[in-house]
Biopython code that builds the backbone (N, CA, C, O; Angstrom):
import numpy as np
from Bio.PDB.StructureBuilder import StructureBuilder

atoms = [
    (1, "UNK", "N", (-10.663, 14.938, -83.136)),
    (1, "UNK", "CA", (-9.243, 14.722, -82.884)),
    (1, "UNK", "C", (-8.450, 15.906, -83.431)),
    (1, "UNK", "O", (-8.829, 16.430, -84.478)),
    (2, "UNK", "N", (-7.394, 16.351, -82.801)),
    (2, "UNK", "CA", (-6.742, 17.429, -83.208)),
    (2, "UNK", "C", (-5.455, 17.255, -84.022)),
    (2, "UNK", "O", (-4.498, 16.538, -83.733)),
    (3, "UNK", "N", (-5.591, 17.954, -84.973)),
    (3, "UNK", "CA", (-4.369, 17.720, -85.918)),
    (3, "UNK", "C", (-2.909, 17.978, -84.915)),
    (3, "UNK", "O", (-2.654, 18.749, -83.990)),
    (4, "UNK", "N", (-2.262, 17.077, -85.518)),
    (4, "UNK", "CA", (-0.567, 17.445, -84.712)),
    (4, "UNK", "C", (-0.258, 18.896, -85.652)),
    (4, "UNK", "O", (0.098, 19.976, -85.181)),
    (5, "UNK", "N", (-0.400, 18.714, -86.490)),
    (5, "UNK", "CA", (0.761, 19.907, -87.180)),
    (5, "UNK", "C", (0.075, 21.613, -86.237)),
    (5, "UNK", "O", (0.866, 22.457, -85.815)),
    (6, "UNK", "N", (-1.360, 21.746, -86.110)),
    (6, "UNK", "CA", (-1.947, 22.818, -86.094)),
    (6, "UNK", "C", (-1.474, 22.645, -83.950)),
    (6, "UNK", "O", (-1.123, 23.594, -83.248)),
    (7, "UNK", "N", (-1.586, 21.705, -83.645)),
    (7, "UNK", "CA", (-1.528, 21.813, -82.071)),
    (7, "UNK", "C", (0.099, 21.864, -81.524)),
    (7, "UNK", "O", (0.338, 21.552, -80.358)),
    (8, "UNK", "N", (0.841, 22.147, -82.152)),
    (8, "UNK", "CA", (2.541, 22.092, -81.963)),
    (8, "UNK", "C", (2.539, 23.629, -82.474)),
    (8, "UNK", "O", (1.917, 24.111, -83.420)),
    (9, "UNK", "N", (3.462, 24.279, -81.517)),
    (9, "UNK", "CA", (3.878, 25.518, -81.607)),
    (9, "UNK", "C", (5.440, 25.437, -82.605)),
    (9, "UNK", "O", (6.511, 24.830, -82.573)),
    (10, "UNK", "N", (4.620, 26.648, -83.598)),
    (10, "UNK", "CA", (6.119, 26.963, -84.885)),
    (10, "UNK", "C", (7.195, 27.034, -83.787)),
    (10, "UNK", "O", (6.982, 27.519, -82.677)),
    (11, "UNK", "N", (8.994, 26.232, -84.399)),
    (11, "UNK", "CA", (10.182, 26.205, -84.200)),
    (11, "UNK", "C", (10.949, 26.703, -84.939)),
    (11, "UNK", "O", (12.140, 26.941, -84.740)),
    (12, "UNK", "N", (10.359, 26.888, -85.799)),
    (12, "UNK", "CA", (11.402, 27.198, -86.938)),
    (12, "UNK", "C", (10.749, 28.796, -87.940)),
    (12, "UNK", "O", (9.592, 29.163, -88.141)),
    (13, "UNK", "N", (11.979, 29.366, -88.340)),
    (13, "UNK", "CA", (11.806, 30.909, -88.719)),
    (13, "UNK", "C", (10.842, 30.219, -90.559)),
    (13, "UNK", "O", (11.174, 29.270, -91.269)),
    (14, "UNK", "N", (9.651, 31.221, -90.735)),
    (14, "UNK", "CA", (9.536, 30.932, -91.746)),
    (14, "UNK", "C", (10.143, 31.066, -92.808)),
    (14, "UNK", "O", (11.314, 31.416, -92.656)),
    (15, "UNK", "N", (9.723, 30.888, -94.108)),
    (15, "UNK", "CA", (10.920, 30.917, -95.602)),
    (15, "UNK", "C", (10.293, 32.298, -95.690)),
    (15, "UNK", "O", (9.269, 32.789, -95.216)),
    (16, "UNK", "N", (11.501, 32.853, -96.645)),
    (16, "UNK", "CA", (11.197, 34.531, -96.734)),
    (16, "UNK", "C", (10.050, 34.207, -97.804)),
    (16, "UNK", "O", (9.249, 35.140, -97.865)),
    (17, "UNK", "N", (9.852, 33.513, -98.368)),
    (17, "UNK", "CA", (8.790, 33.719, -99.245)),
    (17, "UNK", "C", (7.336, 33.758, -99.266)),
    (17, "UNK", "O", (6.477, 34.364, -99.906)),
    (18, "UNK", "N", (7.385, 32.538, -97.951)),
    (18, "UNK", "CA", (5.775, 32.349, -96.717)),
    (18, "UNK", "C", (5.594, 33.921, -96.626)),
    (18, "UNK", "O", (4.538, 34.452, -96.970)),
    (19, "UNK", "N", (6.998, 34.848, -96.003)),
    (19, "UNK", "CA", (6.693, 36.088, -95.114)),
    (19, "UNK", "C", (6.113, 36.996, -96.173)),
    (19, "UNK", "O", (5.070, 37.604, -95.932)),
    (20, "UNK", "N", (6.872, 37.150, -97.591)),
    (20, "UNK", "CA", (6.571, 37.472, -98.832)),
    (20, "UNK", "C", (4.922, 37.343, -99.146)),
    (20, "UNK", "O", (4.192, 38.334, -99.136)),
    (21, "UNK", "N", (4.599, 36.434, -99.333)),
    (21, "UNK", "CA", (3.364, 35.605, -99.541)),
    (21, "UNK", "C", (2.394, 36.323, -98.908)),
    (21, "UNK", "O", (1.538, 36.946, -99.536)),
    (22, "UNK", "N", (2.462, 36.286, -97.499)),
    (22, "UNK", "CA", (1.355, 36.904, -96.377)),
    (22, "UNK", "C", (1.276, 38.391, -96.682)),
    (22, "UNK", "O", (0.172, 38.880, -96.920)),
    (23, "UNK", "N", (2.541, 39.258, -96.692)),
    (23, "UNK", "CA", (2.231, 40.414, -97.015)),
    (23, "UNK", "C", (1.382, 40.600, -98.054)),
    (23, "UNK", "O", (0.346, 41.260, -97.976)),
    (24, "UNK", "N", (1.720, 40.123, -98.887)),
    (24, "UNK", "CA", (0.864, 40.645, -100.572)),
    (24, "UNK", "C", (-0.642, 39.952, -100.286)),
    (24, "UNK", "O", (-1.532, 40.439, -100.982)),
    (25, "UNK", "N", (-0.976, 39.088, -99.538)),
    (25, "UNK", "CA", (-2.400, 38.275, -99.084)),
    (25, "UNK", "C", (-3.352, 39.536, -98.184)),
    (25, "UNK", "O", (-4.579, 39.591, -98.113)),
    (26, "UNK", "N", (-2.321, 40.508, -97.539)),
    (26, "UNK", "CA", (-2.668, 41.558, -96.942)),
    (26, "UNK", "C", (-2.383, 42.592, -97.809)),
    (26, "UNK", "O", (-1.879, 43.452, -97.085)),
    (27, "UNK", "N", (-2.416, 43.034, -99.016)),
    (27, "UNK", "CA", (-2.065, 44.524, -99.702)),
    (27, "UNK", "C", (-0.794, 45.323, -99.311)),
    (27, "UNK", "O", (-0.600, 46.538, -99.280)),
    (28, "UNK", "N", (0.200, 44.028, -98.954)),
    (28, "UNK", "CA", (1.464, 44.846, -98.729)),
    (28, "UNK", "C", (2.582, 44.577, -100.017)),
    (28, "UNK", "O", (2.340, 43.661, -100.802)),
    (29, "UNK", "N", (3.321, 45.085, -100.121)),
    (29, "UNK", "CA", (4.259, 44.481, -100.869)),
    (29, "UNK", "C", (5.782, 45.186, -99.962)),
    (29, "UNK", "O", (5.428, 46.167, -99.307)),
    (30, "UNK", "N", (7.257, 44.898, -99.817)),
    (30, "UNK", "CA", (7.644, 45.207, -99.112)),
    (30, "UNK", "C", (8.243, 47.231, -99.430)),
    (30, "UNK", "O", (8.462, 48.212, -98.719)),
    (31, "UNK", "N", (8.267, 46.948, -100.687)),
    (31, "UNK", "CA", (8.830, 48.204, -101.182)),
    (31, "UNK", "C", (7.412, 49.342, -100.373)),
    (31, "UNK", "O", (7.669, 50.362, -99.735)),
    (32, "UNK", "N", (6.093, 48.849, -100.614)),
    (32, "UNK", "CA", (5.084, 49.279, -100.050)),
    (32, "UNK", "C", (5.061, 49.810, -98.540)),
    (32, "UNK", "O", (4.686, 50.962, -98.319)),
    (33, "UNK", "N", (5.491, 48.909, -97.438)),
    (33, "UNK", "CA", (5.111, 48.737, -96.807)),
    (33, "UNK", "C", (6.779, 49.946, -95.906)),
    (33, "UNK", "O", (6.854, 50.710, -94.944)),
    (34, "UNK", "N", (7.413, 49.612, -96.592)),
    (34, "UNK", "CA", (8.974, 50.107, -95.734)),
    (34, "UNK", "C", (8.260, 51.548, -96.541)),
    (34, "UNK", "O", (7.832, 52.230, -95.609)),
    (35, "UNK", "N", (7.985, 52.223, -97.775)),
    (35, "UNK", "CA", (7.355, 53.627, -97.675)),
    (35, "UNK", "C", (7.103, 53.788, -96.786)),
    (35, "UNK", "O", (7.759, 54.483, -96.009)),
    (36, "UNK", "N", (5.653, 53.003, -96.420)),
    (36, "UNK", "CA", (4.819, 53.363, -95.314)),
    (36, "UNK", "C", (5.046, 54.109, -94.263)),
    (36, "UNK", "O", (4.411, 54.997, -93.695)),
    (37, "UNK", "N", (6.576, 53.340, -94.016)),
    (37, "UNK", "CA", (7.380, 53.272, -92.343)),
    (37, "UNK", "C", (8.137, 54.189, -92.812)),
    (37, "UNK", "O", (8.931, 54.363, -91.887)),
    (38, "UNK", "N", (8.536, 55.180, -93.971)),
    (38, "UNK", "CA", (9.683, 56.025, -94.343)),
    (38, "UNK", "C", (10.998, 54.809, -94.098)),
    (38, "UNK", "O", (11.636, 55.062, -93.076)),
    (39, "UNK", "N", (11.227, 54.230, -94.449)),
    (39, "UNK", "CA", (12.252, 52.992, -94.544)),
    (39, "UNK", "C", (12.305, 52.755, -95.940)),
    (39, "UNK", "O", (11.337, 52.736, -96.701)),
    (40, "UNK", "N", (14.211, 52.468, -96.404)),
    (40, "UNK", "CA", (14.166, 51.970, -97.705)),
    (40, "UNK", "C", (13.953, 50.407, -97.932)),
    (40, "UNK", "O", (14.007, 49.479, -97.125)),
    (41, "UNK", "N", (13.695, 50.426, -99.288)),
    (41, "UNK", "CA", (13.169, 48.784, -99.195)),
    (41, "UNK", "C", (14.018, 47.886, -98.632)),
    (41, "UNK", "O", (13.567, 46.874, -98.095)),
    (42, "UNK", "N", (15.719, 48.213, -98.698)),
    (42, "UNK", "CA", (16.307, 47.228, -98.395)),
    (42, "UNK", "C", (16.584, 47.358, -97.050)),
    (42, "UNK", "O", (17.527, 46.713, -96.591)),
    (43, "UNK", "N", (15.883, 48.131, -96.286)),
    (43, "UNK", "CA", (16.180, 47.708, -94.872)),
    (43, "UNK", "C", (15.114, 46.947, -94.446)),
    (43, "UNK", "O", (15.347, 46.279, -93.438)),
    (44, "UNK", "N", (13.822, 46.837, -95.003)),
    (44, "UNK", "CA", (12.689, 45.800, -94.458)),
    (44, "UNK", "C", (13.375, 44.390, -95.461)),
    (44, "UNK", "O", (13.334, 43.296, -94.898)),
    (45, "UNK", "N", (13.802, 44.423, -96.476)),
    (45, "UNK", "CA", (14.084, 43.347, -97.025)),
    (45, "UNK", "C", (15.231, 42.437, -96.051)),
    (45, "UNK", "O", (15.286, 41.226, -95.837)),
    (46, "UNK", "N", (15.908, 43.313, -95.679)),
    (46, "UNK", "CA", (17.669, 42.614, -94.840)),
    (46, "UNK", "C", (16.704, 41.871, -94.112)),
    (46, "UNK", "O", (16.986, 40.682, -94.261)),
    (47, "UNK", "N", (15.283, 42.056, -93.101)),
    (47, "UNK", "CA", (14.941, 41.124, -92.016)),
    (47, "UNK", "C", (14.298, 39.849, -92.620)),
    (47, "UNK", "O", (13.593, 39.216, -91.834)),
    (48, "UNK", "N", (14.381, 39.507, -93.501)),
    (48, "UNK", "CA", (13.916, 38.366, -94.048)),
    (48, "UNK", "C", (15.097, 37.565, -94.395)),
    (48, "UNK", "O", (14.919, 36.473, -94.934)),
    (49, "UNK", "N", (16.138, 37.934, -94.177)),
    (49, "UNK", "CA", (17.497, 37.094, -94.103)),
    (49, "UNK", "C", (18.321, 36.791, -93.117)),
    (49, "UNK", "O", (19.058, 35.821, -92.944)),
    (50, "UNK", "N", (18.086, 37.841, -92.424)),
    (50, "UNK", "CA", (19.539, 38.120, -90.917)),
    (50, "UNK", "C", (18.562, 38.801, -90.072)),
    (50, "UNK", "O", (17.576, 39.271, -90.641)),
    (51, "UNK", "N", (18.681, 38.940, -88.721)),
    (51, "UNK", "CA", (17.918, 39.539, -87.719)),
    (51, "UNK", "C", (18.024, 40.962, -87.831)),
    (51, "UNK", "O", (19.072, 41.545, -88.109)),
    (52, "UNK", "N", (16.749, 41.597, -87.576)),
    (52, "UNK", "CA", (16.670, 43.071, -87.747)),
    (52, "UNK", "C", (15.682, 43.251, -86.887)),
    (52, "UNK", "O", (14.680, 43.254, -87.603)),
    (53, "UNK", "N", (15.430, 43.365, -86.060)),
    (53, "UNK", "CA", (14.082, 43.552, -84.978)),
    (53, "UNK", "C", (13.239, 44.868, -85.271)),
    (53, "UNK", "O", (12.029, 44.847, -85.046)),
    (54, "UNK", "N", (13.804, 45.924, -85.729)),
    (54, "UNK", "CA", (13.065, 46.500, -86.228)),
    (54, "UNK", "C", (11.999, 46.217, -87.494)),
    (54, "UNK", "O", (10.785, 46.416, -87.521)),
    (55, "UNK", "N", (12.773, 45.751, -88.399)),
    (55, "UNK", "CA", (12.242, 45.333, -89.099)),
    (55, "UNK", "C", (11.108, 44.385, -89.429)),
    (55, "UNK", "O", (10.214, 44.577, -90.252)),
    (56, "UNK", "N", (11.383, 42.804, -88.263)),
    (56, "UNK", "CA", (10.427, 41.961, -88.083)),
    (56, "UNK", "C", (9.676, 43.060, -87.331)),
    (56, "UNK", "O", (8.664, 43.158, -88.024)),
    (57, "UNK", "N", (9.602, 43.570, -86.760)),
    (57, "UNK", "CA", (8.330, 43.667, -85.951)),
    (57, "UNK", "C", (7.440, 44.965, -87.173)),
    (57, "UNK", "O", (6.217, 44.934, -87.040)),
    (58, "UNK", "N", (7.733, 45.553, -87.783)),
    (58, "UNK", "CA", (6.927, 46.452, -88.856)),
    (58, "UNK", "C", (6.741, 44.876, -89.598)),
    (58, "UNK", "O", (5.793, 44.331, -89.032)),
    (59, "UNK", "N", (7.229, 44.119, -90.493)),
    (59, "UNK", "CA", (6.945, 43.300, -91.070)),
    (59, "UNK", "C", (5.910, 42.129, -90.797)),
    (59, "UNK", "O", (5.207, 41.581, -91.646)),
    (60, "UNK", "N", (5.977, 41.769, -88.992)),
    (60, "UNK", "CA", (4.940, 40.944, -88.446)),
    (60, "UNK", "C", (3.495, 41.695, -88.352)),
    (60, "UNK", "O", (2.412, 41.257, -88.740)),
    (61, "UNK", "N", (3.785, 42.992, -87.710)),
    (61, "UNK", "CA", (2.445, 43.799, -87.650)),
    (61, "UNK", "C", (1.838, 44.083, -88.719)),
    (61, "UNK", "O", (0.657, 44.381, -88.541)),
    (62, "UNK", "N", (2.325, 44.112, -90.136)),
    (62, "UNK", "CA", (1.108, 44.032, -91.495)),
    (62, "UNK", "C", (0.521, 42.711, -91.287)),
    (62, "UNK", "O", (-0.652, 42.752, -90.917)),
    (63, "UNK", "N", (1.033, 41.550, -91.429)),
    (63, "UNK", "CA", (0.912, 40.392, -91.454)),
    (63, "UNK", "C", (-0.103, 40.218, -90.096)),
    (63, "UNK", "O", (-1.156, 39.660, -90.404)),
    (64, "UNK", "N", (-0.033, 40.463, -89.123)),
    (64, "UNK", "CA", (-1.139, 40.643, -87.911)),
    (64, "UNK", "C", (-0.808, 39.137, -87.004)),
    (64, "UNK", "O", (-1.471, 38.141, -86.713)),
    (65, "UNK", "N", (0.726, 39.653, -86.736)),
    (65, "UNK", "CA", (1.289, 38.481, -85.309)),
    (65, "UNK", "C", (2.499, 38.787, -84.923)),
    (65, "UNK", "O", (3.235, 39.634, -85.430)),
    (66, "UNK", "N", (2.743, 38.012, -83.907)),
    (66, "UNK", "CA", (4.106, 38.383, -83.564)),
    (66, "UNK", "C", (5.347, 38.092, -84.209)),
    (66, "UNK", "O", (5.417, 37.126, -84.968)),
    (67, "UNK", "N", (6.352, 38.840, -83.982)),
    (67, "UNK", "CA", (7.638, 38.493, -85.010)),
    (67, "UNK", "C", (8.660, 37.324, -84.339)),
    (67, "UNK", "O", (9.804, 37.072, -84.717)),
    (68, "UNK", "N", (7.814, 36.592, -83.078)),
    (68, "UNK", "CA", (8.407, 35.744, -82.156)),
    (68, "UNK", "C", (7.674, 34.584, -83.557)),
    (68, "UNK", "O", (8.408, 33.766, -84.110)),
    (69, "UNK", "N", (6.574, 34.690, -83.834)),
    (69, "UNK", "CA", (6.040, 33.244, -84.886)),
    (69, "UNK", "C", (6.603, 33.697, -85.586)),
    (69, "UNK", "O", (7.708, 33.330, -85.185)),
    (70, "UNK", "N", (6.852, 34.437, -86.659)),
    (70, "UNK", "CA", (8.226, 34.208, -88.394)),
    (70, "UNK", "C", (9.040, 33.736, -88.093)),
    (70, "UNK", "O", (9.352, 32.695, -88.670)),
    (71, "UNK", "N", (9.653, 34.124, -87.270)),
    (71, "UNK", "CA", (11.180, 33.730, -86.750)),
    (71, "UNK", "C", (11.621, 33.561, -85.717)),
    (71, "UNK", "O", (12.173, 34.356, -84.956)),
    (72, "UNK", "N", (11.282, 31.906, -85.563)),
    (72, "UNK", "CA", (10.622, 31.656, -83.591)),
    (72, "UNK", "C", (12.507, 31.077, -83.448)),
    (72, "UNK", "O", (12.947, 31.184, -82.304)),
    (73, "UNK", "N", (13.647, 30.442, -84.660)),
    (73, "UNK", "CA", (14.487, 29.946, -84.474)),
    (73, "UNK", "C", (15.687, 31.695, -83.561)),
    (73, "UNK", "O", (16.462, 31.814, -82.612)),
    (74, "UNK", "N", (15.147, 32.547, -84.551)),
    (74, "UNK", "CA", (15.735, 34.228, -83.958)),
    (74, "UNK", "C", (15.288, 34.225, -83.271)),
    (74, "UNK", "O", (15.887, 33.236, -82.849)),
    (75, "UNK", "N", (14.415, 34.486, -82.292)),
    (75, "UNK", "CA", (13.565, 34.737, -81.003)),
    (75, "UNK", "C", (14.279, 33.389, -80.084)),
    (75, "UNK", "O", (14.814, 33.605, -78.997)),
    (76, "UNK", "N", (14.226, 32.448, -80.489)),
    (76, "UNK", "CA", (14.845, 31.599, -79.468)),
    (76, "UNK", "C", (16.232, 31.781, -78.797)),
    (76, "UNK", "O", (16.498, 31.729, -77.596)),
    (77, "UNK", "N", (17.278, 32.066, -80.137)),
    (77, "UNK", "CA", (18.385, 32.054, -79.734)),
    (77, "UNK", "C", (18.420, 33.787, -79.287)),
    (77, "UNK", "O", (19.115, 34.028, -78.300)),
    (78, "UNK", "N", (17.734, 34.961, -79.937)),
    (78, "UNK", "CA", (17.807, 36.085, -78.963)),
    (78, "UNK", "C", (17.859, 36.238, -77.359)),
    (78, "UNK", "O", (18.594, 36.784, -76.537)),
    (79, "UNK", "N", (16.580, 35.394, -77.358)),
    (79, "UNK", "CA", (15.923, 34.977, -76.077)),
    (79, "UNK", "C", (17.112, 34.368, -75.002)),
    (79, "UNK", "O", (17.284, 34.719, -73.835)),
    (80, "UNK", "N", (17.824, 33.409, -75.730)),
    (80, "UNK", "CA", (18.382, 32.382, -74.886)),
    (80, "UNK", "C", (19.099, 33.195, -73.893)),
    (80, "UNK", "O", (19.592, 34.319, -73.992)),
    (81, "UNK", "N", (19.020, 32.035, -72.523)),
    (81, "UNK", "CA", (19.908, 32.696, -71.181)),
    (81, "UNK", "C", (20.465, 31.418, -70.594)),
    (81, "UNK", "O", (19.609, 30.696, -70.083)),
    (82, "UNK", "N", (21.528, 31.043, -70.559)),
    (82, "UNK", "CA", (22.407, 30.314, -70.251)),
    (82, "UNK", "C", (22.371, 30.053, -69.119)),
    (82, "UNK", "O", (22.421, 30.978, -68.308)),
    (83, "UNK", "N", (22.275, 28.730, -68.685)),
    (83, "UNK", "CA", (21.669, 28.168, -67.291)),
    (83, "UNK", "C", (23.444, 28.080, -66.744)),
    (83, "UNK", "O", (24.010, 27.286, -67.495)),
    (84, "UNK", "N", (24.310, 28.582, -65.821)),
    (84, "UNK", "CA", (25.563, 27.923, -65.767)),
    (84, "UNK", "C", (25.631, 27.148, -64.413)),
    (84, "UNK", "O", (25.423, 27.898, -63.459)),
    (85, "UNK", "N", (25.795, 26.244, -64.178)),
    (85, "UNK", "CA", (25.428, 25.350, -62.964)),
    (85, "UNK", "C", (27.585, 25.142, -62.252)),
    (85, "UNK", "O", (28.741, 24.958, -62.635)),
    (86, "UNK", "N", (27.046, 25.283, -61.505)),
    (86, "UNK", "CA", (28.537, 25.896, -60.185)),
    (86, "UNK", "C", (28.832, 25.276, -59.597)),
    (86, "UNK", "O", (29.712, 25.564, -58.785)),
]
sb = StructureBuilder()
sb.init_structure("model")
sb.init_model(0)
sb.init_chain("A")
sb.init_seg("    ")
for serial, (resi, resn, name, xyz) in enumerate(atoms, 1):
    if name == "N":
        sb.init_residue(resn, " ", resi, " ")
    sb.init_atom(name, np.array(xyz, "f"), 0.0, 1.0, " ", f" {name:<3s}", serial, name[0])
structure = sb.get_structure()
């Protein structure tokens, strides 16, 4: 039988600390990782609060997924296209 939690697709943006968490599980830390990218820390840090697409997406790719799963609630409403019926 398949678990509900694992067979339901993430809705919701994770806590910056999950995103926190995964990096350092991978040998990142963010000050680390924005070097990497020649980025200061606080511009990889801002995407763990407010949308930065640059940012999620250097931040999802250590972590090894898309920046549509961290922050599927940003991706949704990015995404969104307004159906207007006439």
């Amino acid at each position: 039988m398949m678990n509900v939690l694992t067979s339901q697709k993430n809705t919701h943006d994770w806590h910056r600390a999950d995103v926190v968490a995964e990096l350092h599980k991978r040998g990142w830390s963010i000050a680390k990782l924005a070097k990497a990218h020649g980025l200061a820390p606080s511009t990889l840090r801002s995407a763990l609060d407010k949308p930065y697409p640059k940012s999620e997406r250097i931040i999802a790719t250590a972590i090894g997924i898309a920046p549509e799963e961290i922050w599927a609630d940003r991706y949704a409403k990015r995404n969104f296209t307004p159906i207007l019926h006439g």
